[in-house]
C-alpha positions in Angstrom: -36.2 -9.2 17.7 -36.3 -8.4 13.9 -33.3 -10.1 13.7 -34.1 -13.3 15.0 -37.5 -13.1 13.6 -38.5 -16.6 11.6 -40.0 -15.9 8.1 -40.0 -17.7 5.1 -37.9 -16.3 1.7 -41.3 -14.6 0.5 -41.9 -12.8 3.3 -38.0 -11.8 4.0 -38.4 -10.5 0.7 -41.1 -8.5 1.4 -39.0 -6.6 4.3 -35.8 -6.5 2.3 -36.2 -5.0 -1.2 -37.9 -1.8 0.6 -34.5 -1.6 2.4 -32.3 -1.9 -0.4 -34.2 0.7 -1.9 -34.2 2.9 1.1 -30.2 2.0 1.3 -29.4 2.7 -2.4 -31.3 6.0 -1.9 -29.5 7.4 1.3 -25.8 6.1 -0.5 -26.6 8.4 -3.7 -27.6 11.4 -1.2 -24.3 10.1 1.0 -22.3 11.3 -1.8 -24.4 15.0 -2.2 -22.2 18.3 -1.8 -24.2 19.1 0.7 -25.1 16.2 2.5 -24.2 15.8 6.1 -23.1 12.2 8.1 -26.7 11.4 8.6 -26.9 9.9 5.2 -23.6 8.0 5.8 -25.3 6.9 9.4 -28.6 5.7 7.4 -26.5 3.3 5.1 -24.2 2.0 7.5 -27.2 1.3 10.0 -30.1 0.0 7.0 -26.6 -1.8 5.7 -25.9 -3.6 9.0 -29.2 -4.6 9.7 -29.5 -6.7 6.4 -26.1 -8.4 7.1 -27.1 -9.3 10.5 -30.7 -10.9 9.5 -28.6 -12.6 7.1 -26.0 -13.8 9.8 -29.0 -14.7 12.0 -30.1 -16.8 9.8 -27.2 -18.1 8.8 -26.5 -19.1 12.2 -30.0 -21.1 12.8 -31.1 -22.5 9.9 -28.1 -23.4 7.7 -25.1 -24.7 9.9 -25.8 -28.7 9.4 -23.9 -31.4 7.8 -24.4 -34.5 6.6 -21.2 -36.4 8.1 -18.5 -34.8 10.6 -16.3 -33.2 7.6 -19.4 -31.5 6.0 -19.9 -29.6 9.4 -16.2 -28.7 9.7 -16.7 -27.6 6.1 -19.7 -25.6 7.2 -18.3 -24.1 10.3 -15.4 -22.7 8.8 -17.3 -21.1 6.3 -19.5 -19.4 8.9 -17.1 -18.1 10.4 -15.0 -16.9 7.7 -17.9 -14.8 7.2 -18.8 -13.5 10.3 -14.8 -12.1 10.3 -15.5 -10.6 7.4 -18.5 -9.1 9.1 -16.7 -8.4 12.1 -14.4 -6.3 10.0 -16.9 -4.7 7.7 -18.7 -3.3 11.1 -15.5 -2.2 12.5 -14.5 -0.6 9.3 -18.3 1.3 9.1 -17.9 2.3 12.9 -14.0 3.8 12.3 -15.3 5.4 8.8 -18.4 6.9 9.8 -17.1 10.3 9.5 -13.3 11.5 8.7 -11.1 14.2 9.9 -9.5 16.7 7.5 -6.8 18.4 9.2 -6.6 22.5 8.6 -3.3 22.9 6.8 -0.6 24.9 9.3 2.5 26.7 8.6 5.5 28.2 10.6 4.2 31.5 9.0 1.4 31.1 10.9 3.0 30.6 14.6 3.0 34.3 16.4 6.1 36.4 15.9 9.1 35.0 17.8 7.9 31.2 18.4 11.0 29.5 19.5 10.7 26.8 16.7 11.6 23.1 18.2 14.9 21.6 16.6 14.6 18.9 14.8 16.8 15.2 14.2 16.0 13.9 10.4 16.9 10.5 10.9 17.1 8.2 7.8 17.7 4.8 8.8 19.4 2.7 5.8 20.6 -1.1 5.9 21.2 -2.0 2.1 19.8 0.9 -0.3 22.3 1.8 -2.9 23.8 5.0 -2.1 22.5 6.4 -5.6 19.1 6.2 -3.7 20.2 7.9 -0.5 21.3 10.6 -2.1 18.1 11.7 -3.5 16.6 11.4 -0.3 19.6 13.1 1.4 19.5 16.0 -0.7 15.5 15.9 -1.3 15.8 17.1 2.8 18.4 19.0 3.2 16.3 21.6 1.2 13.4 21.3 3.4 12.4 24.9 4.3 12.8 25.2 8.2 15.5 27.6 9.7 18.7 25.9 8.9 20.0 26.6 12.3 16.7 24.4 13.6 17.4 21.1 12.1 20.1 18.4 11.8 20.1 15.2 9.6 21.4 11.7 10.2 21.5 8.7 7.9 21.7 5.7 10.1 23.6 2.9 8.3 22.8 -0.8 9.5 24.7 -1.9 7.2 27.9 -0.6 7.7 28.4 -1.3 11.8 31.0 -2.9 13.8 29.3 -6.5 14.0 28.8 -6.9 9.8 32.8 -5.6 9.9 34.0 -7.7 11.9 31.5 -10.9 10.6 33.2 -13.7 10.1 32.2 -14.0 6.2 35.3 -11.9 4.5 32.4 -11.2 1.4 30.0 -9.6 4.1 33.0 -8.0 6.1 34.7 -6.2 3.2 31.3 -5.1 1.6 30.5 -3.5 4.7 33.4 -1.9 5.4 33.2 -0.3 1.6 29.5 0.6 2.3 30.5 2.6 5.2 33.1 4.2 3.6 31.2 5.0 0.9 28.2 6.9 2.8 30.9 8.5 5.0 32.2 10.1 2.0 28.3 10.7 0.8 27.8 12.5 4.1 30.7 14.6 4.5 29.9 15.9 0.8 26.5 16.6 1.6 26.9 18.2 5.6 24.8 14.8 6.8 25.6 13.6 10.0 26.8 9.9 9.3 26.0 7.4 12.3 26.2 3.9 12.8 26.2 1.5 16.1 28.1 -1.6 17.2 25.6 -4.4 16.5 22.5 -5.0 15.1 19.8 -5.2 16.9 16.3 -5.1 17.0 16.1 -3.8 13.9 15.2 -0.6 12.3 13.5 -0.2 16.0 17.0 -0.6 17.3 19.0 1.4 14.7 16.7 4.6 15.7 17.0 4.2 19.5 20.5 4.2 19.2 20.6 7.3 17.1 18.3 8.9 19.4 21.0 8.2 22.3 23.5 10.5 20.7 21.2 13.3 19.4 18.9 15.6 21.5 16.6 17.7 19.1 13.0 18.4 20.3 11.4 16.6 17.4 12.6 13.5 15.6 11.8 12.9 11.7 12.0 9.1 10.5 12.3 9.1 7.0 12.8 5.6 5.2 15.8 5.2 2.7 13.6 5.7 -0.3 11.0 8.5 1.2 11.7 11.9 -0.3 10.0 14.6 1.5 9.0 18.1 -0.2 10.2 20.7 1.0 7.1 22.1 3.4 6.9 18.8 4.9 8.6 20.1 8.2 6.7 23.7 7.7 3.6 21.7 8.0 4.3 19.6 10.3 6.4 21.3 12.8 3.3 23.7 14.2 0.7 20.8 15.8 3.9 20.5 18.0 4.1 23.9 19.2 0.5 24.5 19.5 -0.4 21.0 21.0 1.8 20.3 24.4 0.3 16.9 24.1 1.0 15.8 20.9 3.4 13.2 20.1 2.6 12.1 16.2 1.7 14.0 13.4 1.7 11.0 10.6 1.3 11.7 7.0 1.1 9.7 3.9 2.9 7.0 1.9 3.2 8.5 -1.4 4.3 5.9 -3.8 6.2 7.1 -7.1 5.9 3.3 -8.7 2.9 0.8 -9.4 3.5 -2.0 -7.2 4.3 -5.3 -8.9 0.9 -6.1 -8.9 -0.3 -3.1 -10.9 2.6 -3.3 -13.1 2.5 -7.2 -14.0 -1.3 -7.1 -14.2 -3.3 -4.1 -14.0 -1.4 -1.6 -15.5 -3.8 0.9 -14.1 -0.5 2.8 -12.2 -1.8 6.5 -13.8 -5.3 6.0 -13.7 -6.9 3.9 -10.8 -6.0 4.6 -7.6 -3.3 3.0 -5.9 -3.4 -0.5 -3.6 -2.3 1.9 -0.1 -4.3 5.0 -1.2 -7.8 3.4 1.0 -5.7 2.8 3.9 -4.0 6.2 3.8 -6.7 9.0 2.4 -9.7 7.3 4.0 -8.7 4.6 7.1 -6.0 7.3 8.7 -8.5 9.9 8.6 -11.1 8.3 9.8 -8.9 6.7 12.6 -7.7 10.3 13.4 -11.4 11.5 14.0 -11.5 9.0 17.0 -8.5 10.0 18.1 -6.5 6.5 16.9 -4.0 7.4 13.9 -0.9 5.5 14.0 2.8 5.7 13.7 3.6 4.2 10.0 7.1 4.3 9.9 8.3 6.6 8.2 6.9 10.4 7.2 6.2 11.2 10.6 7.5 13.7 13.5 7.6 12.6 16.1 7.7 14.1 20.1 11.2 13.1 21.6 10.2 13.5 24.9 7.2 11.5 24.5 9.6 8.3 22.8 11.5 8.7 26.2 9.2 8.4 28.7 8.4 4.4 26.5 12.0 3.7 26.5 12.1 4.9 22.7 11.0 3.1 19.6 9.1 0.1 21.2 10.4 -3.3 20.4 8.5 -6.1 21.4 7.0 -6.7 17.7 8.4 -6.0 14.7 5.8 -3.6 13.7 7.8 -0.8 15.8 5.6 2.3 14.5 2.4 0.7 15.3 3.3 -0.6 19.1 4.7 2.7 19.9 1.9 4.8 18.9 -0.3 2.4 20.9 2.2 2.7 24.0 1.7 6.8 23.8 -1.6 6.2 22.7 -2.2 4.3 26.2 -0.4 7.5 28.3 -3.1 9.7 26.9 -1.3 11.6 24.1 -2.5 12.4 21.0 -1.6 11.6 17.4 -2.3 13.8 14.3 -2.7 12.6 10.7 -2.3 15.2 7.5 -3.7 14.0 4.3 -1.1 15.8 2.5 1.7 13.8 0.1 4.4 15.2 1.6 6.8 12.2 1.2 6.9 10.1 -1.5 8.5 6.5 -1.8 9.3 3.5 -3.9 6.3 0.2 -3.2 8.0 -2.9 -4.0 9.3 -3.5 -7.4 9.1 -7.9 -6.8 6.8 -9.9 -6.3 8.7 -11.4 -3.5 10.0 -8.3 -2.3 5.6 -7.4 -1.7 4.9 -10.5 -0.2 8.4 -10.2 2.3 7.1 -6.7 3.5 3.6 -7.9 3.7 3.8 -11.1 5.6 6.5 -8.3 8.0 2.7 -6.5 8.5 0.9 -9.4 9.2 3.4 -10.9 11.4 3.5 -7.7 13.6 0.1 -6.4 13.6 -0.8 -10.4 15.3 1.8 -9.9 17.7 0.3 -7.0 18.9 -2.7 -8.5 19.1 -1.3 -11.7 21.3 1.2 -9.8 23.3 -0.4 -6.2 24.0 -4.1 -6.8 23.8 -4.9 -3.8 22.4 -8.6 -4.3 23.2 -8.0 -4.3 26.5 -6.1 -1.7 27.4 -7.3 0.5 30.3 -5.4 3.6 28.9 -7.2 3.4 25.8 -10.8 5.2 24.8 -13.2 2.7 23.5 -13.0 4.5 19.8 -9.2 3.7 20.3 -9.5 0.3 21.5 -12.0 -0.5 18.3 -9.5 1.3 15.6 -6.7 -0.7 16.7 -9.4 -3.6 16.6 -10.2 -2.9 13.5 -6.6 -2.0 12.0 -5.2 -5.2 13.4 -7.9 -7.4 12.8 -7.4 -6.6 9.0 -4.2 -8.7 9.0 -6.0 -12.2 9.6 -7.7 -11.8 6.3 -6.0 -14.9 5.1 -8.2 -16.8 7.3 -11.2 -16.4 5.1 -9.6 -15.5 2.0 -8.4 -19.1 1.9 -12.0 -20.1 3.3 -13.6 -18.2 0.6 -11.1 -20.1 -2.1 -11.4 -23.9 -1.1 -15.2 -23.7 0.0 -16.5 -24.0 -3.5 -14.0 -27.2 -4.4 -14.9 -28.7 -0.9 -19.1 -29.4 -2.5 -17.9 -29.9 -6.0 -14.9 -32.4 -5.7 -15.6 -33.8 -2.3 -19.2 -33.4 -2.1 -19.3 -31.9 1.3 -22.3 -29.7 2.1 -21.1 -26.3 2.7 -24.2 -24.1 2.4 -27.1 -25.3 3.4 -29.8 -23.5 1.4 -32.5 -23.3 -1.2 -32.4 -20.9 -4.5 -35.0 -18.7 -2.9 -33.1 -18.6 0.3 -30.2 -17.3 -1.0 -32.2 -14.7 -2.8 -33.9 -13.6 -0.1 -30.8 -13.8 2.4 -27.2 -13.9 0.5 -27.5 -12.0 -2.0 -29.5 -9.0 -0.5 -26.3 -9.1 1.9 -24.4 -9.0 -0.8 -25.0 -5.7 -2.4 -25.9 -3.9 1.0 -22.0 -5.1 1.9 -21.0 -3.8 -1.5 -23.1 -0.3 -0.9 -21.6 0.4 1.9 -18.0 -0.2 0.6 -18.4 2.2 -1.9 -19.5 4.7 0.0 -16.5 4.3 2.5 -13.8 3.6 -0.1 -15.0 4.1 -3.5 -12.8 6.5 -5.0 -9.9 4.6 -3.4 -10.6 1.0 -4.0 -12.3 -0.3 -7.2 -14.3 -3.3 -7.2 -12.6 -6.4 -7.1 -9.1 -4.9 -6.7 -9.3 -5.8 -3.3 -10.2 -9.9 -3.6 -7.1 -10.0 -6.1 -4.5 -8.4 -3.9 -5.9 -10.3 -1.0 -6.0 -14.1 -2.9 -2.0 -13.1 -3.7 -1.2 -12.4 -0.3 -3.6 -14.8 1.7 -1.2 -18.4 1.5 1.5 -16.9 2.4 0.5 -14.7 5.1 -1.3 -17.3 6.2 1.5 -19.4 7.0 3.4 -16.4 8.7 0.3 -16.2 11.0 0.4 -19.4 12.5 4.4 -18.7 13.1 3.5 -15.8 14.9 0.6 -17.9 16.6 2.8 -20.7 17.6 5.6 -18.4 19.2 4.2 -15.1 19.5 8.4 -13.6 19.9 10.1 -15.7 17.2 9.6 -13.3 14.1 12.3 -11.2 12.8 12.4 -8.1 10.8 13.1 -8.2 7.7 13.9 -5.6 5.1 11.9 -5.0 2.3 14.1 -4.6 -1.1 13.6 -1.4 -3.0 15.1 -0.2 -6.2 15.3 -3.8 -7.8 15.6 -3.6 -11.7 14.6 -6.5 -13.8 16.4 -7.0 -17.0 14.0 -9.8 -18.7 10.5 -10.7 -17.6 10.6 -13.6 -15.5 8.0 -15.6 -13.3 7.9 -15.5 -9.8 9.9 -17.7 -7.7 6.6 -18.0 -5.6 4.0 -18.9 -8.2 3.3 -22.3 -7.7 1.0 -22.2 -5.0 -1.3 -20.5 -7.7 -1.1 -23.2 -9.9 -2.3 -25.6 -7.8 -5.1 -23.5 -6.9 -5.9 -22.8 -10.7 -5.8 -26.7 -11.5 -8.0 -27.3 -8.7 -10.2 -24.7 -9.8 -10.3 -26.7 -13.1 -11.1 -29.6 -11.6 -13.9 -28.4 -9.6 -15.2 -27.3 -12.7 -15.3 -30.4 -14.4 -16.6 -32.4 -11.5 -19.8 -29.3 -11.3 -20.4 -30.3 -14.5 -20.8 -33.9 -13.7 -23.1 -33.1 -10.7 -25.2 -31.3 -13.0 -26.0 -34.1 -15.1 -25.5 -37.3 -12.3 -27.8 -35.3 -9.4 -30.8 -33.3 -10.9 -31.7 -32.8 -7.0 -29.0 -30.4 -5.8 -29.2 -28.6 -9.3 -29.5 -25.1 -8.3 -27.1 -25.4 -5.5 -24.4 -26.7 -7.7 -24.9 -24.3 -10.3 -24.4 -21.7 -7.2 -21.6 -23.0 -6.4 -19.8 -22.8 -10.1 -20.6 -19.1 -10.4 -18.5 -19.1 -7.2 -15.8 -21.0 -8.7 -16.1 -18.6 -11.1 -15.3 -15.9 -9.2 -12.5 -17.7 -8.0 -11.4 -18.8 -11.5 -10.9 -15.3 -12.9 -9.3 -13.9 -9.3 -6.5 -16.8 -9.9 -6.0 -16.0 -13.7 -5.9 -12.3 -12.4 -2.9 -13.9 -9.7 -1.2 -15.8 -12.2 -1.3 -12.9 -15.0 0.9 -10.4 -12.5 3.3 -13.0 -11.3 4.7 -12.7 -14.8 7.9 -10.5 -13.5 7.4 -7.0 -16.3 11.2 -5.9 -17.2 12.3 -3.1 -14.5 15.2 -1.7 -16.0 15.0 2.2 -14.8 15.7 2.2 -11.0 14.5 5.7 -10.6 10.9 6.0 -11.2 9.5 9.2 -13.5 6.2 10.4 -12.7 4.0 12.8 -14.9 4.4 16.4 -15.0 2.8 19.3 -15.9 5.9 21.8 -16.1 6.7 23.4 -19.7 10.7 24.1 -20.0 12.8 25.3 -22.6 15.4 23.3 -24.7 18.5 25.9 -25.1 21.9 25.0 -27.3 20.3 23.5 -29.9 22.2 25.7 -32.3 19.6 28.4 -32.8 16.5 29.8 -30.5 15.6 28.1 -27.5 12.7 25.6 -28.5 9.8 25.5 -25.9 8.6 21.9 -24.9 6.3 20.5 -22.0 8.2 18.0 -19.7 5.6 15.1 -20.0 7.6 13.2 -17.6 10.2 13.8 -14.7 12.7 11.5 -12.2 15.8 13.1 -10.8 17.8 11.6 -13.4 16.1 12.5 -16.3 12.6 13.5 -18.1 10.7 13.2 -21.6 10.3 16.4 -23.2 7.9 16.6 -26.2 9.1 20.1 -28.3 6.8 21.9 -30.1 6.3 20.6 -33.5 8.0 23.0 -36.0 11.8 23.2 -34.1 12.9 19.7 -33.9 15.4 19.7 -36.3 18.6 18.7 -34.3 17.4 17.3 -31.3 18.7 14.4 -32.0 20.2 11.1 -29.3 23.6 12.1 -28.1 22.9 15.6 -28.5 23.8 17.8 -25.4 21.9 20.8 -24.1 20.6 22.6 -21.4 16.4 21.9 -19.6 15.4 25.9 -18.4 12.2 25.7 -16.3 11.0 27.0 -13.5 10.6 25.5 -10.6 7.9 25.7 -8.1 9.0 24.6 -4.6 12.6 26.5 -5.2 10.6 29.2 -6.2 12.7 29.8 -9.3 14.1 29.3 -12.4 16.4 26.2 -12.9 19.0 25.4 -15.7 20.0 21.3 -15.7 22.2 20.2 -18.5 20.6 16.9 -20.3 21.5 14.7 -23.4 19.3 13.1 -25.5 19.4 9.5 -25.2 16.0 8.6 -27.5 14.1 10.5 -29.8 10.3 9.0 -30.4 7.7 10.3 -33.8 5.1 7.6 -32.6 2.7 10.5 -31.2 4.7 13.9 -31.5 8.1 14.2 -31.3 9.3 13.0 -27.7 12.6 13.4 -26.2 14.2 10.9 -23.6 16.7 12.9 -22.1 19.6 12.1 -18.9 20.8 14.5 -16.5 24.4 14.5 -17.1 27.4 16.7 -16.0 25.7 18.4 -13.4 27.3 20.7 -10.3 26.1 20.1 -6.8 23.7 22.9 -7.1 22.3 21.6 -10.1 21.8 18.2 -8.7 20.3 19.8 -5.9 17.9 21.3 -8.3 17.0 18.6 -9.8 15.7 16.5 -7.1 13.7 19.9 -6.0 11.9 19.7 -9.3 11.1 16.3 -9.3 10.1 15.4 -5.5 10.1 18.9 -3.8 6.7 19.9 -4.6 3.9 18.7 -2.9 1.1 20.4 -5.3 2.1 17.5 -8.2 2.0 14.7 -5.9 -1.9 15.8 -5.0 -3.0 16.8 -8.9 -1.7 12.8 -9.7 -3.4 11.5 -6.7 -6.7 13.2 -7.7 -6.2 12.4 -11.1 -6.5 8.9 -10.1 -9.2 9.1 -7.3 -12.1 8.6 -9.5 -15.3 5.6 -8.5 -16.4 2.8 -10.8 -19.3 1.4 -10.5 -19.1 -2.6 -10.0 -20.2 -3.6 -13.9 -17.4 -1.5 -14.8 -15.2 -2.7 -12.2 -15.9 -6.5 -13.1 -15.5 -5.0 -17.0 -12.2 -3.5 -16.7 -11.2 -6.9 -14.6 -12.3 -9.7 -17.2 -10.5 -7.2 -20.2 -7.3 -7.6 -18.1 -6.4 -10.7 -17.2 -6.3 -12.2 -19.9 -3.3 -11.3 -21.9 -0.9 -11.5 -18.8 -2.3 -14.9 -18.2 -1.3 -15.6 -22.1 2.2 -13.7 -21.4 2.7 -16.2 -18.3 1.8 -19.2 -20.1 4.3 -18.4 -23.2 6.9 -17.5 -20.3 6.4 -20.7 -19.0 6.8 -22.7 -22.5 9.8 -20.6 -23.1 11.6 -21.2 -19.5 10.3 -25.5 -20.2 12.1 -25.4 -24.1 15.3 -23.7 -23.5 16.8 -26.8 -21.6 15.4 -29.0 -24.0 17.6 -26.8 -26.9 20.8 -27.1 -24.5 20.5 -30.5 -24.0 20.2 -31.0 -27.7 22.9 -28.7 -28.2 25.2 -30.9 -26.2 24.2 -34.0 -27.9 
């Protein structure tokens, strides 16, 4: 009954401030070191009870309009927000407490375990072979008995139907690309395997491998995932112990910003990355009820278990997601380590982002129309609501799109959208408000700052959008499609797809000049229109946020270096070896800053030999290098190149820069630090501006060169 009960603002403001007090209370003691999940309870409950008052009252006292495209206007924007409640309460109920796995080893198994065998299976269509090879090597050295496991690279893009296509460009490319990773394969002991057609995809590619392999276990590893080398010795032992099992999942470790963070942000080494909510808070949580999910790649999976689905499921074009929720539905189990045992390239493009989001979209919807998740006898109800909640995510651009046109709908058109006094929306949206922004920052805060999550969102929303209602209008008709990785960008450049955002940003201009003529032409709806231009302004600096990081950066080294910690030693430099810390590391090279007083000589072309040790190989490596830049800006710092090495140096080198896990989690907690939502909205508003300023000058630049050629001609 409270929350239906009538009351005026006053009096709602009488109940409410005690509860954001009592809320704001219980989220500080959430976060105590030794506070228990009755704190986390107490917000999520207090929290939920002041959204739905406010959804109550939403619901009988505001939804009226004056004409039939007012209430339209209106409607929509209730429901836009009760999805986002929907998904808030979803994501409180999946979150309320999380998992954290014990970390297992072989070593730990009792003497004489039979280990499983193991199929690494790397399924490729058109990565550069440069990139597979990283990968290739990165898991040969995995430590598991060698006897034990096998790996595959599964070329797409070398089978019989792209030989034989009837394009002589497309024929002859494939038939070099499969030539090429043959040779790759039989230099590296990798079992090479491709298949007469393609189809169905990635889902497709793996069923047939798994036809003509039979290990126990089956590793899918994309192109560009390189594993450490204890991922299988972690893995590997929730198999033997657990009969039932048939997924142990763990994390997407990106070794790049995504072209968001790059273009925009710039925030790559210290804020945490766009995937790391969804995979160091969502998973876990998921896994506590029982409901973690195949993600495509880093995973182990049972091979027995695939078989008795028919394999890699195939109905959507989400494959990992369908086929955890067929085994899901038998009663098996999944398993989800929060350990970075895999790390991967995000997109580099802008359009490369959006192609691999809008794939998510698209497949997470057709799970929801074709296999109705939600209703799935099979399921536990915990289950049913985390693929609820995990699904549910995806229609986002729904109310994203709401959220952006609402506020031009009253100020250009005039429509009445909101139907509400100042004091009502004090006493009712805005208490809502902050208990929906308590709550995510207990759930997500060290993963997700404030108002990282509207930007990436308004980027994503018109496109995705549009892929939705595909999906909607013929649940079957998507098709997969493969997300580029290892693009390089010579010049900056603006993205193909940015016009949608200039629209938006001109019609966010334009609503702002029509408030301002409301303000002044009717004194009556005063304080509703100046309500509605603070919300234009949070749309306003989203879309300069948008249009700054679809300003292409330059991308010219394809293999990303990540920070180290490691010190080496520089030898052949004529006299003593000169000690230096390796600041940063790729397998292709690192920067090296030497100590101060023995520089002289290390100079660009200069050839010498990088001694450190190194962890995961569990000794001392020697990698010859030249110096390709020498830098006095803070220190002397050395950009060197791997160059000349053996096979066993190469090895070595991609050991020391992906094999050990204990670097990937010292970055990742590096990063994993809250903000509060001042400095949030802070570090936002000192952002956007210069790459809005860099797209605008892009833009003049792109408009005057034809008008030199032409003059040129003339």
């Amino acid at each position: 009954m409270a929350l239906v009960l009538p009351m005026d603002a006053t009096a709602q403001l009488v109940i409410i401030i005690p509860l954001l007090v009592l809320l704001s209370y219980a989220r500080v003691e959430a976060d105590a070191k030794d506070s228990t999940d009755i704190f986390r309870v107490l917000v999520l409950v207090v929290g939920g009870f002041i959204t739905l008052r406010y959804l109550s009252w939403r619901a009988g006292y505001t939804l009226y309009g004056s004409d039939l495209f007012s209430l339209i206007a209106v409607c929509l924007l209730f429901g836009a927000e009760v999805y986002s409640a929907c998904i808030h309460f979803l994501g409180g109920f999946i979150n309320v407490s999380r998992i954290s796995r014990p970390l297992l080893s072989v070593d730990d198994l009792p003497s004489g375990t039979q280990l499983p065998t193991v199929d690494v299976m790397i399924p490729s269509y058109n990565e550069d072979p440069e990139l597979l090879e990283v990968t290739l090597r990165a898991a040969r050295q995995m430590r598991y008995p060698a006897d034990r496991f096998t790996i595959y690279l599964l070329d797409d893009g070398g089978t019989d139907q792209r030989i034989a296509h009837g394009d002589p460009a497309i024929a002859n490319a494939a038939r070099q690309r499969r030539a090429d990773l043959q040779a790759l394969c039989t230099r590296l002991g990798v079992t090479y395997l491709t298949r007469p057609r393609n189809e169905r995809a990635k889902a497709g590619n793996l069923n047939h491998a798994l036809g003509h392999t039979q290990g126990d276990l089956v590793v899918v590893l994309d192109a560009d995932h390189v594993p450490t080398v204890e991922f299988l010795d972690r893995t590997v032992p929730w198999f033997v112990r657990h009969d039932d099992v048939f997924l142990v999942q763990t994390p997407h470790f990106m070794v790049n910003p995504d072209p968001i963070d790059r273009n925009m942000l710039q925030g790559f080494s210290r804020m945490p990355s766009e995937n790391d909510m969804f995979y160091r808070d969502i998973q876990r949580g998921l896994d506590f009820w029982g409901a973690s999910f195949f993600c495509g790649s880093a995973a182990v999976l049972r091979r027995k278990h695939l078989e008795e689905v028919g394999g890699l499921c195939g109905d959507t074009i989400t494959e990992d997601a369908e086929t955890a929720f067929e085994l899901h539905s038998r009663g098996y189990r999944s398993i989800y380590i929060d350990r970075p045992m895999v790390a991967g390239l995000a997109p580099e493009t802008f359009s490369a982002f959006i192609t691999q989001r809008m794939r998510w979209a698209q497949g997470m919807v057709q799970i929801l129309v074709l296999k109705r998740p939600f209703m799935s006898p099979g399921l536990t109800l915990p289950q049913r609501l985390g693929y609820l909640s995990s699904i549910m995510f995806w229609l986002f651009p729904f109310s994203r799109t709401i959220f952006l046109v609402a506020p031009l709908a009253y100020l250009i058109f005039g429509m009445d959208i909101y139907n509400a006094s100042i004091m009502q929306i004090l006493a009712y949206t805005v208490p809502h408000v902050i208990a929906t922004y308590i709550i995510a920052d207990m759930l997500y805060g060290r993963k997700r700052w404030p108002l990282v999550s509207e930007l990436y969102e308004v980027m994503q929303c018109l496109f995705s959008l549009v892929a939705i209602f595909k999906v909607l209008l013929n649940p079957r008709k998507p098709a997969f499609m493969v997300t580029p990785k290892g693009e390089t960008l010579d010049e900056e450049t603006i993205s193909p797809l940015a016009w949608p955002f200039y629209v938006l940003f001109v019609l966010t201009l334009v609503g702002f000049a029509f408030g301002i003529y409301r303000l002044t032409a009717y004194p009556l709806t005063r304080d509703m229109t100046i309500v509605v231009l603070l919300w234009n302004t949070f749309n306003f600096v989203t879309l300069l946020g948008a249009i700054g990081a679809l300003l292409e950066r330059r991308q010219r080294r394809g293999s990303p270096r990540m920070p180290s910690q490691e010190i080496g030693m520089i030898e052949g430099a004529g006299g003593s070896p000169v000690p230096c810390d390796i600041m940063d590391l790729s397998a292709t090279g690192a920067r090296l800053k030497p100590v101060p007083d023995a520089t002289n000589g290390l100079d660009p072309g200069e050839k010498l030999v990088l001694s450190t040790y190194s962890q995961p190989l569990n000794r001392r490596v020697s990698l010859p290098v030249r110096i390709c830049s020498r830098s006095e800006s803070h220190g002397v710092e050395l950009g060197v190149k791997f160059e000349g090495m053996s096979p066993q140096q190469t090895d070595d080198a991609v050991a020391l820069s992906y094999g050990d896990t204990a670097r990937w989690l010292y970055f990742q907690e590096r990063r994993s630090r809250p903000v509060s939502f001042f400095q949030g909205l802070t570090m936002m508003l000192s952002l956007i501006w210069r790459p809005f300023f860099l797209h605008l000058r892009a833009m003049m630049r792109r408009r005057s060169a034809p008008l030199a050629s032409d003059r040129g001609r003339l």
